[in-house]
C-alpha positions in Angstrom: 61.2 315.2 124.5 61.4 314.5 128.1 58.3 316.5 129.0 56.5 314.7 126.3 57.9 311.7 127.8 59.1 310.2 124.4 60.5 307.2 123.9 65.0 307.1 122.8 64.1 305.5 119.7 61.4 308.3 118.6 62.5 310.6 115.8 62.4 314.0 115.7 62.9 316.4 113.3 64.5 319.6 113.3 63.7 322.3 110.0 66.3 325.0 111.2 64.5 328.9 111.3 66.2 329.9 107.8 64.7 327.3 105.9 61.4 328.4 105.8 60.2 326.7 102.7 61.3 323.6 103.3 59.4 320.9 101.4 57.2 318.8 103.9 58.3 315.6 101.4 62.0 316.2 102.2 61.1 316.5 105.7 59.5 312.8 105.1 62.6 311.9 103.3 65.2 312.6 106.2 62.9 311.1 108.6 62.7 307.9 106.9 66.5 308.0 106.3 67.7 307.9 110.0 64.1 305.4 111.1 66.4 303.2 107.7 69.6 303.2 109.4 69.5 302.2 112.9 73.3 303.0 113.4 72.7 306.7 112.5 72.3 308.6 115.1 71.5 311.6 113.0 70.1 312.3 109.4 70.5 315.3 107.5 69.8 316.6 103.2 72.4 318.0 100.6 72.3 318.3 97.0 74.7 319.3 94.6 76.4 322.6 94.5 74.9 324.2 91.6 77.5 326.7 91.1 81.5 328.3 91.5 79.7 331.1 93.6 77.9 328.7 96.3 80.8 326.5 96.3 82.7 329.8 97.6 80.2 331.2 99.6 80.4 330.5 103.2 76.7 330.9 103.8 76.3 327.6 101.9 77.2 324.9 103.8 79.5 321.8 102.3 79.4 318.2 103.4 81.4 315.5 102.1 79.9 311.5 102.5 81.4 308.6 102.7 80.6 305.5 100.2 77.0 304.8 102.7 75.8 308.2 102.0 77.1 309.3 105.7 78.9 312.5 106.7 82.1 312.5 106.5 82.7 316.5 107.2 80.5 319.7 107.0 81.9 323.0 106.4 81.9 326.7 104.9 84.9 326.8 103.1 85.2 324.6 99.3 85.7 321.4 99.8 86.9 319.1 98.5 89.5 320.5 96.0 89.1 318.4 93.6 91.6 319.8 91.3 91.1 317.9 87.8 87.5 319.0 87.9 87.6 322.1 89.6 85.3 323.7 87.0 82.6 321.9 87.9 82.6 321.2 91.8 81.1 318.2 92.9 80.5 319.2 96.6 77.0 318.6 98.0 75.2 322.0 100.2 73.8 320.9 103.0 70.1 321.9 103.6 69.0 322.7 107.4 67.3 319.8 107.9 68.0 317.6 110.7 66.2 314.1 112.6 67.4 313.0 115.7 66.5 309.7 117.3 65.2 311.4 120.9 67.8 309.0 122.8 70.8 310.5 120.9 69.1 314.0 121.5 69.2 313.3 125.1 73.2 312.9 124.9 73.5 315.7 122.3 73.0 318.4 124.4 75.6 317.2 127.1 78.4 316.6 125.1 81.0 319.0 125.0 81.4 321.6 122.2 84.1 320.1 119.9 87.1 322.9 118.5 85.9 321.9 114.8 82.5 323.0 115.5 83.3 326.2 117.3 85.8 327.3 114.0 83.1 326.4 111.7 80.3 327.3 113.2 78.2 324.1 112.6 76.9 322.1 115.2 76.5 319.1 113.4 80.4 318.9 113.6 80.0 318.1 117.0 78.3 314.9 116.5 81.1 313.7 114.6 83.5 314.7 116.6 82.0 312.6 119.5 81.7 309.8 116.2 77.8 310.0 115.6 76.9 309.0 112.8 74.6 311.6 110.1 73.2 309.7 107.4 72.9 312.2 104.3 69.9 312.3 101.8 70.9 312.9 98.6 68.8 315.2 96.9 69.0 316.1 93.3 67.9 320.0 93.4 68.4 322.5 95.5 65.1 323.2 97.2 63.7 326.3 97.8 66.3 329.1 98.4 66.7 329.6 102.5 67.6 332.4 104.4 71.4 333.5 105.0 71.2 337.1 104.0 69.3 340.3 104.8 68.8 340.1 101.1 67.3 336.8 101.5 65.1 337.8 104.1 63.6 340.3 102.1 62.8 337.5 99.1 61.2 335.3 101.5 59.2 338.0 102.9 58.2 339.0 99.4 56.7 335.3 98.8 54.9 335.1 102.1 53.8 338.7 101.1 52.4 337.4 97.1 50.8 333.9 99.6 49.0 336.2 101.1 47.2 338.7 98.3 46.5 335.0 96.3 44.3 333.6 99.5 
């Protein structure tokens, strides 16, 4: 951003490496989520956990929003436990998709790592921490599956693989 000399209130967006089949409209989406709310410092995706399995899996990522569609927490682990309804979780899986306004990118990088983001792992937990706000889009299907696994990998490659033989 600074080399391309961009200006703080440029967006940028971020499709993390095991999403490779990310759809370019979601990537839209996102974009015009954080460029919609000016105090958002971030902007992310998540749709609803489709099943008991992801909602236990740690390789899926959890985030609970607030009433404006903003994150509230991001982790690994089920949550919330809602116990009434525990047969059908409500959480929403995050998708690794992130905008940044440049300026805010600037500052990311400087800010110290928070403990919640070293336990879980998750990076976006240190905007929060530092009380950034992530504005979530709320998508209703999960888009294509990413890549968490060696088992994954191996699917992915397999689809690139049939792309390629239909050319």
């Amino acid at each position: 951003a600074d080399r391309l000399n961009w200006a703080d209130t440029d967006i940028v967006v971020n499709v993390q490496g095991d999403e490779p089949l990310i759809d370019p409209a979601l990537i839209e989406a996102v974009a015009a989520a954080l460029s919609d709310d000016p105090d958002a410092a971030m902007a992310t995706a998540a749709h609803p956990v489709a099943t008991t399995d992801d909602f236990f899996n740690p390789h899926a990522v959890k985030v609970v929003c607030d009433l404006r569609g903003r994150a509230l927490y991001f982790t690994r682990a089920p949550i919330p436990w809602d116990r009434p309804q525990f047969a059908q979780p409500r959480d929403l899986r995050h998708v690794g998709l992130y905008a940044y306004r440049v300026g805010f990118l600037r500052r990311f990088g400087r800010l110290e790592s928070a403990p919640l983001e070293r336990c879980e792992s998750l990076e976006q937990l240190r905007a929060l921490c530092h009380g950034y706000p992530i504005q979530v889009v709320r998508i209703e299907h999960a888009p294509a599956p990413g890549v968490d696994t060696p088992e994954d990998l191996e699917r992915v490659r397999r689809l690139f693989d049939a792309g390629k033989d239909s050319e």
